[in-house]
C-alpha positions as CSV (number, residue, x, y, z in Angstrom):
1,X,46.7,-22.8,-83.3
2,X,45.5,-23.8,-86.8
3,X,46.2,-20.5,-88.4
4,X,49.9,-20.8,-86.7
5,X,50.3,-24.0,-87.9
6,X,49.1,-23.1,-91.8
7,X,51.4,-19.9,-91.6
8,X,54.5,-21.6,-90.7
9,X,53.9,-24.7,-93.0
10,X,53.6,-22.5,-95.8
11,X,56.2,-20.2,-95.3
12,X,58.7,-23.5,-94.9
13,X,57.4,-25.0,-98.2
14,X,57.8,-21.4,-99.6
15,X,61.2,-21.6,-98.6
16,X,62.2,-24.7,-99.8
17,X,60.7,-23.7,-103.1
18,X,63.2,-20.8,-103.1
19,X,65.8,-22.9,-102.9
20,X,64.9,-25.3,-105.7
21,X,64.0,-22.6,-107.3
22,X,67.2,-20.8,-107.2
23,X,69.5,-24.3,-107.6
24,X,67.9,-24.3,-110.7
25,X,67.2,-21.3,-112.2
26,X,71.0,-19.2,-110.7
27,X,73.1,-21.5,-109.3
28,X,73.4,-24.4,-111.8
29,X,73.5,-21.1,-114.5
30,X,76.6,-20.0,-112.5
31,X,78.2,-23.0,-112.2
32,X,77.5,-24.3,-115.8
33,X,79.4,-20.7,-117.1
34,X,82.4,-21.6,-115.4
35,X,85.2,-24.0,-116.5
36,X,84.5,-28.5,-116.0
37,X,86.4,-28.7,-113.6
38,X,85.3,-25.9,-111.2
39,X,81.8,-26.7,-112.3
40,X,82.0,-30.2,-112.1
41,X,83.7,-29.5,-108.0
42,X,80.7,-27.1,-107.0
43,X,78.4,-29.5,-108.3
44,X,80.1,-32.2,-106.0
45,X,79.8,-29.9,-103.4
46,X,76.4,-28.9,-103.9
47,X,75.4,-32.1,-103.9
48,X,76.8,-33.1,-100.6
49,X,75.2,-30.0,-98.5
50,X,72.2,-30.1,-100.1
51,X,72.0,-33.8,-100.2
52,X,72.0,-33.9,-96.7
53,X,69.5,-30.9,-96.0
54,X,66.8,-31.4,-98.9
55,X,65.4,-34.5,-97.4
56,X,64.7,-33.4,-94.2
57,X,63.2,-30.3,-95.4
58,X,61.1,-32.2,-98.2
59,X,59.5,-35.1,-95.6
60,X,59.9,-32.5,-93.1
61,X,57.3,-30.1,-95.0
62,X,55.2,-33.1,-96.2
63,X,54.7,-33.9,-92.0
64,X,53.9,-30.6,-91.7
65,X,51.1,-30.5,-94.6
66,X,49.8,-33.9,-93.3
67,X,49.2,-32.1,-90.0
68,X,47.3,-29.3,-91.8
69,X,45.2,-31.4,-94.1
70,X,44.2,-33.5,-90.9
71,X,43.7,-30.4,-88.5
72,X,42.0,-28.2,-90.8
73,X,39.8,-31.0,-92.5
74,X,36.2,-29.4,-92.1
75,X,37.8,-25.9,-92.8
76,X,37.7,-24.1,-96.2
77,X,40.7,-25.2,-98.3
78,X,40.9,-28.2,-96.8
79,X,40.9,-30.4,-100.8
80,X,43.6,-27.9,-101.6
81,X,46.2,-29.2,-99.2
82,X,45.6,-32.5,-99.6
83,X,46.1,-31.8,-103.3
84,X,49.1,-29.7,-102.2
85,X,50.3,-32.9,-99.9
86,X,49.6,-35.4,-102.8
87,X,52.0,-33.2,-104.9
88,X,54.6,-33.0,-102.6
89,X,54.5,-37.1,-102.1
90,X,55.2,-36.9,-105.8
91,X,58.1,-34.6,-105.7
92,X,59.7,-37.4,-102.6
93,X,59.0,-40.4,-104.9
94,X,60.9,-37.9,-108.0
95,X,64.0,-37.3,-105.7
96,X,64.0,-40.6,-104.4
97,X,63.8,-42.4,-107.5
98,X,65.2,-39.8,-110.5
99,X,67.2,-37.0,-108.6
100,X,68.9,-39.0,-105.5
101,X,70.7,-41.6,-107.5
102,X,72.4,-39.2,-109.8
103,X,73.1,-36.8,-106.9
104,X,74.9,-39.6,-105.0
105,X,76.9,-40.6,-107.9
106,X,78.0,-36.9,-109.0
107,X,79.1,-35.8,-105.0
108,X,81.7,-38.6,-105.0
109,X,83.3,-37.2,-108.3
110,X,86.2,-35.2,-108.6
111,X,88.2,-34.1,-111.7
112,X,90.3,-37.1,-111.5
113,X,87.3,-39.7,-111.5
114,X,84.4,-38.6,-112.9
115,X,83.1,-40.3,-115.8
116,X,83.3,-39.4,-119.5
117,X,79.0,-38.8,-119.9
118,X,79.2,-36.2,-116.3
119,X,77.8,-33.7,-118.5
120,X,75.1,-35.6,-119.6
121,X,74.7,-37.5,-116.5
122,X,74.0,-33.5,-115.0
123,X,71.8,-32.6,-117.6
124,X,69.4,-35.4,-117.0
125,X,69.8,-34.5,-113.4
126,X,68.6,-30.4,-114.6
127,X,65.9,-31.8,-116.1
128,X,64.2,-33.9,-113.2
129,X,64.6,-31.4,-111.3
130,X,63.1,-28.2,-113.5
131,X,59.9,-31.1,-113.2
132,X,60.6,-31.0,-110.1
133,X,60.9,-27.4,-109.5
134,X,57.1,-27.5,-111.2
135,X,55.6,-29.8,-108.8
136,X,56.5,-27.9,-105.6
137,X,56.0,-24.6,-106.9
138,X,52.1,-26.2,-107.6
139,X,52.0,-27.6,-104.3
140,X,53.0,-24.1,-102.7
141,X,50.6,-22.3,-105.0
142,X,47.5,-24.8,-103.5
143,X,48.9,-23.7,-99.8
144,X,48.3,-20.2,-100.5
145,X,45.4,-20.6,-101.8
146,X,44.5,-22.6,-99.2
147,X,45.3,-19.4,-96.7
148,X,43.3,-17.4,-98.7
């Protein structure tokens, strides 16, 4: 049941680190090439679906390493994903109190009434997030290992 229960958990944070991954390193690339305001509209929208996905998957995965680190405390790995959970508590309190605020501010905007600084406001936004990005890709790292 453990080894069930350390697969799926890593392959979910593995997932979720895709997709930060790729919002990062493609998709804001994309959108950034194209004009404001088709940039500025699939930023919106990108905000709104993943806004409403992202935390569920983040606490979500966070449950799920909480389960492992308790289930699988006198097994090998065991300081590896509690390190791994520590980090991902640290990427929650990031989005919660960096990424979140800007996020809800730039899914309400549209071409008509965003703000002069929207650029900058999405920069700052990139580069909590690339931290971000780090912190998760770390915590997934320590769940291999863990596996191994």
């Amino acid at each position: 049941m453990l080894n069930a229960l350390e697969i799926i958990t890593t392959v979910i944070v593995g997932l979720m680190v895709g997709v930060e991954f790729s919002v990062a390193f493609v998709i804001n690339r994309i959108l950034n090439a194209l004009p404001d305001d088709s940039n500025q509209l699939g930023r919106a929208h990108g905000g709104r679906m993943l806004g409403a996905v992202m935390p569920v998957w983040y606490i979500g995965s966070l449950v799920l390493v909480a389960i492992w680190a308790i289930a699988g405390r006198h097994h090998d790995g065991a300081g590896l994903v509690v390190t791994a959970g520590a980090l991902l508590i640290v990427s929650v309190v990031m989005s919660v109190l960096l990424l979140v605020p800007i996020n809800n501010r730039g899914k309400t905007w549209t071409p008509e009434n965003r703000p002069e600084d929207w650029k900058e406001q999405m920069n700052r936004w990139d580069r909590f997030h690339y931290v971000r990005v780090a912190v998760i890709i770390a915590a997934f790292a320590l769940l291999a290992a863990a596996l191994a």
